[in-house]
C-alpha positions as CSV (number, residue, x, y, z in Angstrom):
1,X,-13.6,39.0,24.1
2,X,-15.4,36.9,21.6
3,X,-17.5,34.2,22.6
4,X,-17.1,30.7,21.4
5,X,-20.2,30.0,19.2
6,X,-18.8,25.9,18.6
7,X,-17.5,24.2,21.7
8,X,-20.3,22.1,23.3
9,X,-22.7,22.8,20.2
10,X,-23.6,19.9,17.8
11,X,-22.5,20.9,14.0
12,X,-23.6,19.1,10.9
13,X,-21.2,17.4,9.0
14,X,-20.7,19.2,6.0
15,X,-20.7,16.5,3.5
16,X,-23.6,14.3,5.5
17,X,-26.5,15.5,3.1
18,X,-24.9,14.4,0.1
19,X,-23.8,10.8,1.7
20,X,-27.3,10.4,3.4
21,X,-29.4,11.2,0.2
22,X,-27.0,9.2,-2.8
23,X,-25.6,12.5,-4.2
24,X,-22.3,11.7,-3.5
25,X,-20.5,10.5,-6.2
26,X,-17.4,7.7,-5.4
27,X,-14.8,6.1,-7.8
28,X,-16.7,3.3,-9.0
29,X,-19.9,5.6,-9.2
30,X,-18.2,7.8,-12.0
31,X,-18.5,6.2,-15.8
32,X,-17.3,7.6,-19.2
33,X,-17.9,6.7,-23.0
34,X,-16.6,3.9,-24.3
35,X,-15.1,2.9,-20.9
36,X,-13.5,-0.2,-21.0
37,X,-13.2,-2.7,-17.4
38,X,-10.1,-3.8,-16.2
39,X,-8.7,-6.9,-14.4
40,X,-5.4,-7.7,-12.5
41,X,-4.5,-12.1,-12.6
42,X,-2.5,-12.3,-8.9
43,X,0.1,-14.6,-8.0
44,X,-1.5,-17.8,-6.1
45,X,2.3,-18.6,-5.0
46,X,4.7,-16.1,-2.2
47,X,7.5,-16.4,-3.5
48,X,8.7,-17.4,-7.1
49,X,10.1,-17.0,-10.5
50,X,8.2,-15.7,-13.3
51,X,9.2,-17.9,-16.2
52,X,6.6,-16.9,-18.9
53,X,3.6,-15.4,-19.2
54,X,1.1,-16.7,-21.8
55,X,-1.4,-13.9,-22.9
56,X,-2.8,-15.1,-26.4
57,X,-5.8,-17.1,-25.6
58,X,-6.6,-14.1,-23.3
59,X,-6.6,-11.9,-26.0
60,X,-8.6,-13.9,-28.3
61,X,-11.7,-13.8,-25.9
62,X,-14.7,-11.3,-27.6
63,X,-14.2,-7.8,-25.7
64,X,-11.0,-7.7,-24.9
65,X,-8.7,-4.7,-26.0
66,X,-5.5,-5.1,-24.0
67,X,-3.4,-7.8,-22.0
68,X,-0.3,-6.9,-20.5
69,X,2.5,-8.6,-18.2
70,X,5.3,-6.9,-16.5
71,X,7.0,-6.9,-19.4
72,X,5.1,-4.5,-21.3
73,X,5.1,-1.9,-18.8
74,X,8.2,0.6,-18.2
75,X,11.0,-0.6,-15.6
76,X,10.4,2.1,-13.2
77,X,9.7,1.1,-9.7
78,X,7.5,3.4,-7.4
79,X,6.8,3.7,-3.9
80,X,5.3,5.4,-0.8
81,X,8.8,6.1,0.6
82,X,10.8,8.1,-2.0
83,X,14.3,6.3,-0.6
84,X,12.6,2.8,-0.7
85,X,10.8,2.3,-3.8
86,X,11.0,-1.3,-4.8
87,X,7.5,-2.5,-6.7
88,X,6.7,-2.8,-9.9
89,X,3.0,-2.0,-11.2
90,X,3.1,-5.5,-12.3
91,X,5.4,-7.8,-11.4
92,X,9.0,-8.2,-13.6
93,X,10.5,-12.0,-13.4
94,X,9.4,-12.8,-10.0
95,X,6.7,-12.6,-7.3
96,X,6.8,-12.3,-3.5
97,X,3.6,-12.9,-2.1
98,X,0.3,-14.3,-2.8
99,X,-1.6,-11.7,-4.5
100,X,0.9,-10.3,-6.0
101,X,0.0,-8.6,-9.6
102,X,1.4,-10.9,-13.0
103,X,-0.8,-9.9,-15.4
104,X,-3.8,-7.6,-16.3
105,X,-6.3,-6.8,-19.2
106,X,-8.9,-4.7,-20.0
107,X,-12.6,-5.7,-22.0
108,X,-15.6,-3.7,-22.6
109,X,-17.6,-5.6,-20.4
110,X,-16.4,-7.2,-16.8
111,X,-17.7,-10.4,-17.7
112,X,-15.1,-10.6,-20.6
113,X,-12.3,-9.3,-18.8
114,X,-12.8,-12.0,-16.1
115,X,-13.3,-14.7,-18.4
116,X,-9.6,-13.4,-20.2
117,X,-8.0,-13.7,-16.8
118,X,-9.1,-16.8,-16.8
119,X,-7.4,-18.0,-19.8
120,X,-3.8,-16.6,-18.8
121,X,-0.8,-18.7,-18.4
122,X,1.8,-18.5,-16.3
123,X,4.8,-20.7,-15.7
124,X,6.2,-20.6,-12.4
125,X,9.6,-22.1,-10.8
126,X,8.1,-22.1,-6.9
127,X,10.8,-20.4,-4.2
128,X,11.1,-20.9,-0.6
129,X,9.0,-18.5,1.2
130,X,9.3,-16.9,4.4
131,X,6.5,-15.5,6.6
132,X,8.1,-14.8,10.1
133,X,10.2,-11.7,10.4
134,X,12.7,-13.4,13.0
135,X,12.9,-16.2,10.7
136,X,13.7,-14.0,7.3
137,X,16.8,-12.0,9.5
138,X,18.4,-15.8,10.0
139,X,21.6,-16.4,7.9
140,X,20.2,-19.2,5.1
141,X,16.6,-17.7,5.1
142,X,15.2,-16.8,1.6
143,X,15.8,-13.7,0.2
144,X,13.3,-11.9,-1.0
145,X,14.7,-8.5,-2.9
146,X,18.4,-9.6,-4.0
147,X,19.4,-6.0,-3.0
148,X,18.4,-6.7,0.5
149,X,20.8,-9.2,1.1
150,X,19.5,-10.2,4.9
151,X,15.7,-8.9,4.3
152,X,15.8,-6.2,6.4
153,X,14.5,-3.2,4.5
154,X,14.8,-0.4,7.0
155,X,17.3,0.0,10.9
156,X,16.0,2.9,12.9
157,X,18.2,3.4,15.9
158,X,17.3,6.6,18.7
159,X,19.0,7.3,22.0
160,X,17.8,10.6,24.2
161,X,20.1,10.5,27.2
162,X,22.2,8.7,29.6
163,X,19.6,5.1,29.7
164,X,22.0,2.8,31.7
165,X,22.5,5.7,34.2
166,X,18.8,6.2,34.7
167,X,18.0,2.4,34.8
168,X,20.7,2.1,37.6
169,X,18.9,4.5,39.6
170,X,15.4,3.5,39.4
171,X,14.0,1.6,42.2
172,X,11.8,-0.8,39.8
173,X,12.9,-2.4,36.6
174,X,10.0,-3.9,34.2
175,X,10.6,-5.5,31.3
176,X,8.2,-7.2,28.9
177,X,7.1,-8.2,25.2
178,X,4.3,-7.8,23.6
179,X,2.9,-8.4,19.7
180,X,0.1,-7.1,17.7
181,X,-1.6,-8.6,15.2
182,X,-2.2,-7.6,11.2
183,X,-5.2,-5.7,10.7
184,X,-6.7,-4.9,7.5
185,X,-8.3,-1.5,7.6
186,X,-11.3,-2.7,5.8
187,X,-12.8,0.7,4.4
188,X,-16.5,0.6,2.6
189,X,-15.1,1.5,-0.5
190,X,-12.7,-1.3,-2.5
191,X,-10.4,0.1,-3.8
192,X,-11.0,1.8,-7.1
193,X,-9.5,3.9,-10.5
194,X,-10.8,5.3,-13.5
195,X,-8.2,6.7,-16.1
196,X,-8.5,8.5,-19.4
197,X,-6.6,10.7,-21.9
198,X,-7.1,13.8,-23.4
199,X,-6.3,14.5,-27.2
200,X,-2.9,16.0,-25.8
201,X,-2.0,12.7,-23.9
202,X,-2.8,14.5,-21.0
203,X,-3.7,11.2,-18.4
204,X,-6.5,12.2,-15.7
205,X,-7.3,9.5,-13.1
206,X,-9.9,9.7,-10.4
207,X,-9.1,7.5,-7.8
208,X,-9.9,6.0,-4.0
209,X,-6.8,7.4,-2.9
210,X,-5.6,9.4,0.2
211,X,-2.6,10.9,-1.3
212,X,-3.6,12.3,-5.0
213,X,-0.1,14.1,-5.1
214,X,1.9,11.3,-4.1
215,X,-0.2,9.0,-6.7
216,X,0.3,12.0,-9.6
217,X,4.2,12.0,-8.9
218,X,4.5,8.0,-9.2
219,X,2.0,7.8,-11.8
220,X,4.1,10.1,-13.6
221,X,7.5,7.8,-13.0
222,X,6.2,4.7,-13.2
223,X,4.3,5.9,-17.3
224,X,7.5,7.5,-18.4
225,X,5.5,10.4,-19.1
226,X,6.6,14.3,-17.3
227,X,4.3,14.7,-14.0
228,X,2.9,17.7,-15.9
229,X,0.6,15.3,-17.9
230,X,-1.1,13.7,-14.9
231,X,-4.0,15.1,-13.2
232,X,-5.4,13.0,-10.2
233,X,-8.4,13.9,-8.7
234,X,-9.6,12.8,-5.8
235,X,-13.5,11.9,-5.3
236,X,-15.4,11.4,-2.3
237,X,-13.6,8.3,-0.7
238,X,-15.8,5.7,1.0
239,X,-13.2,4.9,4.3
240,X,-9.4,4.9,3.9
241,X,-8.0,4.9,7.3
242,X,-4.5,4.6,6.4
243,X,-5.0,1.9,4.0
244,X,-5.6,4.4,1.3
245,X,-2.5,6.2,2.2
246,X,-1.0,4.0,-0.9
247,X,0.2,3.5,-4.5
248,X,-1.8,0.6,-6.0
249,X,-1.5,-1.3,-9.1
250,X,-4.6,-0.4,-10.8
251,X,-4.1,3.0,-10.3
252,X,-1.2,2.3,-12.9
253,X,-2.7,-0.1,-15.0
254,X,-5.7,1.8,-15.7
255,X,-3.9,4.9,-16.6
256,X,-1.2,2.8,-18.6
257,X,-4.7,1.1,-20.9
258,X,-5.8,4.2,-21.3
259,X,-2.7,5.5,-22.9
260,X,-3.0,2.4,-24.9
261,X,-6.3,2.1,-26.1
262,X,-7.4,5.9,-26.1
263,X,-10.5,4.7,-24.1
264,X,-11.4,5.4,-20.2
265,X,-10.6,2.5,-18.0
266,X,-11.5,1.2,-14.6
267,X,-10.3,-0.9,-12.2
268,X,-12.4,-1.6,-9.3
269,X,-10.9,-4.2,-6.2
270,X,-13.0,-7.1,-5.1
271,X,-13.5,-7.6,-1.4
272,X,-11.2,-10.5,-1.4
273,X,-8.4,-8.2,-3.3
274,X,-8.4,-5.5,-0.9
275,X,-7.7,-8.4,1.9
276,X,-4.8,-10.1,-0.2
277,X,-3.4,-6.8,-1.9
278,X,-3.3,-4.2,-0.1
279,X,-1.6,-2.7,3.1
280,X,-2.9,-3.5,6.2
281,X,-1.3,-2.7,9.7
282,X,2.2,-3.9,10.8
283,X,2.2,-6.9,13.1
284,X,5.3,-5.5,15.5
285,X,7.3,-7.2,18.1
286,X,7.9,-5.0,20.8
287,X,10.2,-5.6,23.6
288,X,10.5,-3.1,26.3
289,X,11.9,-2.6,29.5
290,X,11.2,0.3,31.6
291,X,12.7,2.1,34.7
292,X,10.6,4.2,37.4
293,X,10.7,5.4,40.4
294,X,8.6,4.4,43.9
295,X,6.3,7.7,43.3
296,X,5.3,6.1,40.0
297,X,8.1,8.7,38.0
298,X,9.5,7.1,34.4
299,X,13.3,7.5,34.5
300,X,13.9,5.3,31.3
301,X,12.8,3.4,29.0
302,X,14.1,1.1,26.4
303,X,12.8,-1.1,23.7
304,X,13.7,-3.1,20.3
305,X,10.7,-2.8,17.7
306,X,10.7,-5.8,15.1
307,X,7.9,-5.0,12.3
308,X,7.0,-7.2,10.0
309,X,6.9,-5.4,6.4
310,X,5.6,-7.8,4.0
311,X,7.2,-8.2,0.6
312,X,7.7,-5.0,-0.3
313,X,8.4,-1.7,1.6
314,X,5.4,0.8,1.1
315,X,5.1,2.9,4.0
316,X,6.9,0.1,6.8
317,X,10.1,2.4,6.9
318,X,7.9,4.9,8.2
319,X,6.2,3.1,10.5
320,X,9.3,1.7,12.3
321,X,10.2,5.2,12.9
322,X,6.8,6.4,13.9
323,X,7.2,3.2,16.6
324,X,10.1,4.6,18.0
325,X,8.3,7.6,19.0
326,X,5.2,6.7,19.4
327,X,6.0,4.1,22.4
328,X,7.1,7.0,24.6
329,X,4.2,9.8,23.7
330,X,2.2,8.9,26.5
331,X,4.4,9.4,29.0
332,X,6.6,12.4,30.9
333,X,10.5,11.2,30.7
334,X,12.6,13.8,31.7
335,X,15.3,12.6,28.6
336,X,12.5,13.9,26.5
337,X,11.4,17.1,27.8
């Protein structure tokens, strides 16, 4: 029998050298010729129309080799969930949070591509908003996607079993709710994506992703371009935890410049963008009610999970359905076994 040479031994992580000395080499740490810096102008409203967009005294400023709006971008929407893709790289005619992405451009410094945000102008027409998932299921609430008529993106239902029968013989009935909070995930690393393209209009983009095949495929939708002429590559990532597991806009936008200008691009988050605009953690309501037994045995249990999805679907229908499992993982329930 072979002895185990690994259980109870302390192991070096493999990539701690090249953290611990510098040599790894993240996102943002990668730059190419002529590489131009990109920014993304965000919505400072939740919910309302896009009326116009004013991009000429951005592009007058010195540096600056693109501006774009929604409009200049293909009409293909992309998404985490390949039954529930609903977002726009940028955002077409309306917006439905604050953060949301109007407008971006590209200089060949950051200070010029900042001061072009700056000058962009956009005309709003300001909707009701609505923050409270109970509150956007009401009849009269405001709708946010006018395909999702009662704002409710995704209904998981599950049922193992005879439950009323097993509640009616449990000796003890306990029933409760509960809530969690948003969390943002809050990774080192904003984040970040460089994009060029070869002579053959080839697009590579390195990128702080979790999911480079995922990215490739909607990166290939959302350009209009066969997923044969994207290559994502993934460098060392500085903390993800979920939050990477993601499409974001400048992933798009700097691939889409770089098809534009012929130059590499990056976009790199600030801290305050990766709090505004990007996933964080469901808040859920959970309500649950449980039956057991007098020697402690779980018979049943049953609960309603409410999550609250934000403005657009991203990996929430998944989550709902995770929840649904996830409640009873911890425990023996002879439905289940």
């Amino acid at each position: 029998m072979n002895k185990l040479n690994v259980v109870g031994k302390r192991e070096p992580m493999l990539d701690a050298w090249e953290k611990a000395t510098g040599r790894a080499r993240f996102t943002d740490d990668l730059s190419l010729p002529g590489m131009l810096y990109g920014k993304i102008l965000r919505s400072p409203l939740a919910h309302a129309k896009i009326l116009h967009v004013d991009l000429s005294e951005a592009e007058k400023v010195a540096g600056v080799k693109g501006a774009i709006s929604g409009k200049d971008i293909p009409k293909k929407k992309y998404g985490i969930v390949p039954m529930a893709k609903d977002e726009y790289a940028l955002a077409i005619d309306k917006v439905r949070y604050i953060g949301d992405e109007v407008a971006a451009v590209v200089a060949t410094s950051l200070d010029a591509a900042e001061e072009a945000i700056s000058k962009i102008r956009v005309d709003y027409k300001e909707l009701p908003a609505v923050f409270d998932p109970i509150e956007a299921m009401k009849p009269g609430a405001p709708i946010i996607h006018d395909e999702v008529p009662n704002n409710v993106s995704a209904s998981i239902h599950k049922e193992f079993g005879n439950v009323e029968k097993a509640f009616r013989e449990s000796d003890f009935l306990f029933e409760e709710s509960f809530e969690t909070q948003a969390v943002n995930h809050c990774p080192l690393e904003p984040q970040a994506a460089l994009a060029m393209v070869d002579p053959s209009g080839k697009v590579t983009l390195w990128a702080s992703t979790q999911i480079p095949f995922f990215l490739r495929r909607n990166l290939a939708t959302t350009l209009d371009i066969p997923e044969s002429k994207v290559r994502v590559i993934k460098p060392k990532v500085g903390g993800g935890f979920g939050q990477k597991i993601d499409l974001y806009a400048k992933d798009f936008c700097a691939a889409f410049f770089a098809m534009k200008t012929k130059r590499p691009v990056k976009f790199v988050y600030e801290r305050e963008e990766v709090f505004i605009s990007t996933r964080q953690r469901h808040p859920m309501r959970i309500h649950l009610k449980t039956g057991m037994k007098k020697d402690g045995t779980i018979l049943a249990q049953q609960f309603k999970v409410i999550a609250d999805g934000g403005a657009y679907n991203s990996t929430a229908p998944l989550m709902i359905t995770l929840a649904c499992y996830f409640i009873m993982l911890p425990y023996r329930l002879e439905n289940l076994l």
